[in-house]
N, C-alpha and C positions, 0 to 999 in steps of 0.2 A: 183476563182477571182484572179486575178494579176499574173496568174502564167508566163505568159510572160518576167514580169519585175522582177520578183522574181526568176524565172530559173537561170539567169545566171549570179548572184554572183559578187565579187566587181572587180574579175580578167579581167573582160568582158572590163573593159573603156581602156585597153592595148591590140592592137595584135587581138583585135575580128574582124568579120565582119562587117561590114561595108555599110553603105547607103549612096549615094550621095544623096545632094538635087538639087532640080531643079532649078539652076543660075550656070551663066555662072564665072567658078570659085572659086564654092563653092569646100568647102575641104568635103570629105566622112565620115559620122559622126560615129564613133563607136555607140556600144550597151550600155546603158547605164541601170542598175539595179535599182530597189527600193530604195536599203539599198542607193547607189550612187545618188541618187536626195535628197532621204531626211538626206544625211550624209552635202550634198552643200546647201540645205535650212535651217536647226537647228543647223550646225556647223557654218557657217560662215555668212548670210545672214541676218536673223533671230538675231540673239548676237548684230551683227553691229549695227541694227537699232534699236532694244531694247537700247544700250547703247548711242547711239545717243536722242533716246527721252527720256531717264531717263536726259541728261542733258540741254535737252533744260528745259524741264520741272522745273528743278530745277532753268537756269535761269530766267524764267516767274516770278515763284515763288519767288525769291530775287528781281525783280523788281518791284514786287507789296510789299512787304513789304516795301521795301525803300519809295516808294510813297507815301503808308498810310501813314508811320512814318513821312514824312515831311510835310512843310507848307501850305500854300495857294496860297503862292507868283507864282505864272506863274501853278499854277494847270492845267489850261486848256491845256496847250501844253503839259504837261507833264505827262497827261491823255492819251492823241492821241499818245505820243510817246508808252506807253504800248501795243498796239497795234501789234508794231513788236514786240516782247518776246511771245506775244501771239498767231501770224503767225506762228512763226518761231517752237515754241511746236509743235501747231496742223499740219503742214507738216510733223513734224517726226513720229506725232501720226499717222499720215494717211498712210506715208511712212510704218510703222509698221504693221498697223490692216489692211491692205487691201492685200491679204484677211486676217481674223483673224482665228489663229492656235492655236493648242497646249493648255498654259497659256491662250494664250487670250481667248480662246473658255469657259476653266473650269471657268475661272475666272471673266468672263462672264464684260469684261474689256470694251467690247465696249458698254454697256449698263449701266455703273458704273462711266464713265467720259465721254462719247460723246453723249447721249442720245437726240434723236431729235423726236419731236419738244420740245424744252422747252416750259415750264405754268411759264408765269409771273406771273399767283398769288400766286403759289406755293413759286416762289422766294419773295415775296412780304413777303409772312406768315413765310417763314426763317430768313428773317433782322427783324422782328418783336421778332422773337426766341432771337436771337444776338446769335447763337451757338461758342462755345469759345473754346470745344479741340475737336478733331476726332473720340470720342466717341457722342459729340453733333452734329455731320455730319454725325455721322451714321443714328440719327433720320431723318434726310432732306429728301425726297423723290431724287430719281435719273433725275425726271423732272426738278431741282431745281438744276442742280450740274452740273460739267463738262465743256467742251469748250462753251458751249449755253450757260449757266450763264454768264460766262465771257463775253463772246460777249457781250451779254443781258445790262450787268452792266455796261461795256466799254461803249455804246452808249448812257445811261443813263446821261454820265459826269459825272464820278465816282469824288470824291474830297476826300481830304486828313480826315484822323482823323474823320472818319462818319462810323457808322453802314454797309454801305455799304462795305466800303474800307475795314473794318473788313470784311468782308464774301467775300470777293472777295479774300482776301489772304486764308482765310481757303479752302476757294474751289481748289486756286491754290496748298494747300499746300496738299490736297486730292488728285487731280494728280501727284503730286511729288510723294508720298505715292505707287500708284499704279505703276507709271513708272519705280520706284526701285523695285517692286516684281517682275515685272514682268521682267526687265535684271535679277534679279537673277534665277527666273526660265529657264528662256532662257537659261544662264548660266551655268545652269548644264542637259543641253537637251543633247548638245552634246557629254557627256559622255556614252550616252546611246547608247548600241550596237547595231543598225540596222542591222535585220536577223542574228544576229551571230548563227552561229551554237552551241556555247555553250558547256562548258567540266565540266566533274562531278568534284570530291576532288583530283581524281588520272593524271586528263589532259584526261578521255577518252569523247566522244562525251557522252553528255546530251539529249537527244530524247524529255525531258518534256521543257526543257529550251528552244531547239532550236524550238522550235512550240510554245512558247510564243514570243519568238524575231519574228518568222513569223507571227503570230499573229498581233503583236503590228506595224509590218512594213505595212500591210495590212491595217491595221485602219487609218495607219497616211497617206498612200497612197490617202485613199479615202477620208480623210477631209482634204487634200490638195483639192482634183479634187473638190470634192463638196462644200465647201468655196472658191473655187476662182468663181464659177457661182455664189455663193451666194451674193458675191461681187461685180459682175458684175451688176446682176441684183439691187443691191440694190443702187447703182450708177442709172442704167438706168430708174429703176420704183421708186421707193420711193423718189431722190432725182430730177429727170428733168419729167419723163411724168406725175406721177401722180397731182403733183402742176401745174402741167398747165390743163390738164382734170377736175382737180378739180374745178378752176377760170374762167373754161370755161363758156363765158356765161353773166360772173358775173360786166363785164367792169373792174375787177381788176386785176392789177398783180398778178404771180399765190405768195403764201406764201412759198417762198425759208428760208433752216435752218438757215440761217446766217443771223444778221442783215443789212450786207453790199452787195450787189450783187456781188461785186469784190471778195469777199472774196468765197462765193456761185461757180463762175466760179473759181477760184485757187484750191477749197473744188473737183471739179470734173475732172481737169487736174491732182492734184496729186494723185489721187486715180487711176485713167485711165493708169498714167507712172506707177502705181506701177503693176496693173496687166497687164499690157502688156510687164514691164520686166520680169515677168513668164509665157508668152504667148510666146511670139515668142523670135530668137535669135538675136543677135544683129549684125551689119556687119562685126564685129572684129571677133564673133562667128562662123561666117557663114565661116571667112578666116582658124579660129584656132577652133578647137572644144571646147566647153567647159570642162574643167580638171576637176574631182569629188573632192570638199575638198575645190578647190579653188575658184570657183564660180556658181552662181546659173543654172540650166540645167535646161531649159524650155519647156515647152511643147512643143513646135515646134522641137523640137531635139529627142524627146520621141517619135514624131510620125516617123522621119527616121529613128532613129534606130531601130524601129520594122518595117523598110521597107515600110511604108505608103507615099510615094513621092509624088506622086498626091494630098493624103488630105493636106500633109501639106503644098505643094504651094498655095492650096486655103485657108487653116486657116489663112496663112501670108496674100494675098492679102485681106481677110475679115477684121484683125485687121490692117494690112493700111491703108485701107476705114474708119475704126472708127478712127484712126490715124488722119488723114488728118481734118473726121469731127468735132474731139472736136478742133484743132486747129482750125478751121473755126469760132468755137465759141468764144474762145478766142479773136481772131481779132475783133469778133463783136461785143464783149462786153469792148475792149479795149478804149473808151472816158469815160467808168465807171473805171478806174482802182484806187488802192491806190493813185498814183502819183499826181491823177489830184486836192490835193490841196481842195479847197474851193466844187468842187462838190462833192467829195468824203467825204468832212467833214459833210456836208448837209445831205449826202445820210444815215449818220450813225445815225441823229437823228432819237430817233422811234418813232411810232405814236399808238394809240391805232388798229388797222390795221396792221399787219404783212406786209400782202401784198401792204401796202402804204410804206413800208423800200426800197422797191428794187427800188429806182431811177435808172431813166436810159435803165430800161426794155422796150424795142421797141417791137415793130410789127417782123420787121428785124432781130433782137435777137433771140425769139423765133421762126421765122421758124427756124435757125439755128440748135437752142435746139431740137426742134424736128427731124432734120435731125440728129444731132448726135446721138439721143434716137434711129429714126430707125437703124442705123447703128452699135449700138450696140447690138440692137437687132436680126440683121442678125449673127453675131458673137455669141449671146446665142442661135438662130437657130442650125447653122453647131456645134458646141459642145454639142448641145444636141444628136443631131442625128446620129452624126458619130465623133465626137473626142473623148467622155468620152468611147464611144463602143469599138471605136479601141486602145483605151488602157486596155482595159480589166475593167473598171471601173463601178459597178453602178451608176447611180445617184439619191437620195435621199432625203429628207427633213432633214433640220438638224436645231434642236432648238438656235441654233447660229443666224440663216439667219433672225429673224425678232428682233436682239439687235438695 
């Protein structure tokens, strides 16, 4: 397995062979190694966006505590304004776990603060608790915790100096929690020697070493390939077709994770940009190749450089097509967005009905959604069948793929 990517060592992104791709213009992509994609994913990529949402996180976190701590006086606006601090986290969260790696997999991070669907009664039997330090949140059930809480409570009309507002910060301050382990794990990832060959006490080659460095590069290999479909799928089935097959029928909207539909369509744009910036290259990429160390090498670059030119002008036009289609949705779900003020405020009251939160859900919407679901579904097609193969990759169930 992988001996493709693993042949040919970190020399290879200088001076190797070479693959054109198919445009007019494109620069000829060198070979790129194992240790070389996962030295530009956990060295550089990977740190960024851990360190970006360890600080969002932390401002969420100071902004709910400032709120609780204050009055009543304009509460309600100042309820709605929590709102951005709490966007602007779960983007870097999404930006981060999509797919989830590494930390996030052991740590099992995406099922620890993003946990969907939340149980509002769950939440209900916590503010009844009043849990007061991070050992009383450890008691909470993880249905009851994370960005759905918040949401959950945001929409509620959270008010200052109330049981809730207390649980609303502890939760926040439980994502801070997680968002700092895990920049620090991130953090010392990239110290770690992908495929080094390894030298015993004297400087001579290590034979047990370097079959662990191969080893461990193998592994991280395949729960890149096989969490990025995991992610994919869990975008395309768990978060858009299944809530609508499920509602089918029902005359209801289908029950989307997020209390606000806007939120819902942003919830699936950012996850879509984030695996599609390891999907395919980008036009600056396609002029200059991507440099190992310096930025992320996508799979579209992996299939030229082992010569695959064919597959990957249709992998690229596949993820265009989803490309195109989530923007579609976007625009069609764009008279629900945050901006619009007075319906969007509406839309965030909740009802004992899930699927009565999502104002603004047309007919016209979802064909949409489901145009994008097939579309992404063509994309899990061709990687199932011919991208993970011709990278040398099994693909496999991974206890990750249902957090």
């Amino acid at each position: 397995m992988l001996a493709g990517l693993l042949a040919g060592g970190p020399a290879l992104a200088q001076g190797a062979e070479s693959a054109t791709p198919d445009g007019a213009g494109d620069t000829p992509m060198p070979y790129y190694s194992a240790s070389q994609v996962l030295g530009s994913l956990y060295g550089r990529h990977l740190p960024g966006r851990a360190a970006a949402f360890a600080q969002a996180a932390q401002t969420q976190e100071q902004a709910l505590v400032r709120f609780c701590a204050g009055g009543h006086a304009g509460a309600g606006q100042a309820a709605e304004a929590l709102r951005g601090p709490w966007r602007q986290a779960l983007d870097a969260w999404l930006q981060l776990s999509t797919p989830s790696l590494g930390p996030l997999v052991v740590r099992r991070s995406l099922r620890q603060i993003d946990f969907t669907p939340i149980r509002p009664q769950l939440i209900e039997r916590a503010l009844q608790k009043a849990p007061q330090t991070p050992a009383d949140m450890e008691l909470v059930g993880t249905p009851a915790k994370g960005f759905g809480a918040l949401d959950w409570l945001l929409a509620q009309g959270l008010q200052p100096a109330t049981p809730a507002c207390a649980f609303a910060a502890q939760v926040a301050r439980a994502i801070t929690a997680e968002a700092s382990a895990l920049q620090a794990d991130l953090s010392a990832t990239p110290a770690k020697a992908w495929d080094n060959p390894g030298t015993g006490e004297e400087g001579e080659a290590d034979p047990d070493q370097a079959a662990r460095a191969a080893q461990a590069t193998s592994e991280a290999m395949a729960e890149w390939v096989n969490q990025w479909l995991g992610a994919l799928e869990r975008l395309r089935w768990a978060q858009m077709d299944k809530p609508i097959q499920a509602a089918e029928g029902s005359g209801k909207p289908p029950a989307l994770a997020r209390q606000r539909l806007a939120d819902n369509l942003a919830d699936w744009q950012m996850q879509w940009q984030a695996l599609k910036a390891q999907a395919v290259l980008t036009p600056a990429q396609r002029r200059t190749p991507p440099v190992p160390g310096q930025s992320l090498i996508p799979i579209e670059a992996l299939l030229l450089s082992k010569g695959h030119i064919a597959l990957a002008a249709r992998w690229r036009q596949r993820v265009e097509a989803a490309d195109a289609a989530l923007h579609r949705l976007q625009s069609a779900g764009a008279p629900d967005s945050r901006s619009t003020g007075r319906k969007a405020n509406q839309a965030a009251r909740p009802s004992a009905n899930p699927a009565a939160n999502q104002m603004g859900w047309t007919p016209p919407l979802q064909r949409e959604v489901v145009a994008a679901a097939a579309r992404l579904k063509v994309v899990t097609a061709l990687y199932q069948a011919e991208v993970a193969p011709a990278l040398d990759i099994p693909l496999g169930f991974s206890d990750a793929d249902g957090d």
